[in-house]
Steps between C-alpha positions, in 0.01 A plus 500: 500500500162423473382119687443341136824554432833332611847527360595346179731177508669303258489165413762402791328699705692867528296823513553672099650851577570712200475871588303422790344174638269355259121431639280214428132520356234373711505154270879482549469555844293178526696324278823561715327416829353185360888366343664642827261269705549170297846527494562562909562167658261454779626638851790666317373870585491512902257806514220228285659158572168349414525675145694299173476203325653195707719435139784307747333466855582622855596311776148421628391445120620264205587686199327451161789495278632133393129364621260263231229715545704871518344664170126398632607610897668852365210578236249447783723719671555840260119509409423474893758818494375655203135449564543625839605811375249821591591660137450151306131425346573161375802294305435508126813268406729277660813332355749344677781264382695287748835383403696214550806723610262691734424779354142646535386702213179677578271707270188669653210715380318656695182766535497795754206597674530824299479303161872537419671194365875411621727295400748325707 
């Protein structure tokens, strides 16, 4: 497996095997670490507990979910992460829609430093 590459996973998050175990392009590979990273909950992984989104808070820290300003506080958030990123040039678009029943749609666009384009 070459380091740009990573295995292939679904959209709930299982690796795609068909004859053999499906691997990613480097664009895809991005992609997957970027979504994988907004959707841990911050402290959740104990080998990175300072990695994640705080989406529902720890016990030293007050959740973001059910808050007045939560869409504002997590946006701020996910570009921080996605900016941060060593394989991300810059965010072309960003969508988000906030729900009344809490769901958190988000809709990102974003340019590689290798002028690829993805889409998550």
């Amino acid at each position: 497996m070459k380091s740009n590459e990573n295995w292939l996973m679904d959209n709930t998050g299982d690796i795609k095997i068909k004859k053999n175990i499906i691997l990613t392009e480097p664009e895809e590979t991005i992609a997957q670490r970027l979504q994988n990273k907004i959707s841990l909950n911050y402290k959740e992984w104990f080998l990175h507990e300072s990695e994640g989104v705080n989406w529902f808070g720890t016990e030293n820290l007050e959740g973001n979910i059910g808050k007045k300003l939560t869409e504002l506080v997590l946006d701020s958030q996910i570009k921080n992460y996605i900016n941060s990123d060593k394989d991300v040039s810059k965010i072309l678009d960003y969508t988000t829609d906030f729900s009344n029943n809490g769901n958190y749609n988000i809709k990102i666009s974003i340019a590689t430093n290798k002028n690829g384009i993805i889409k998550i």
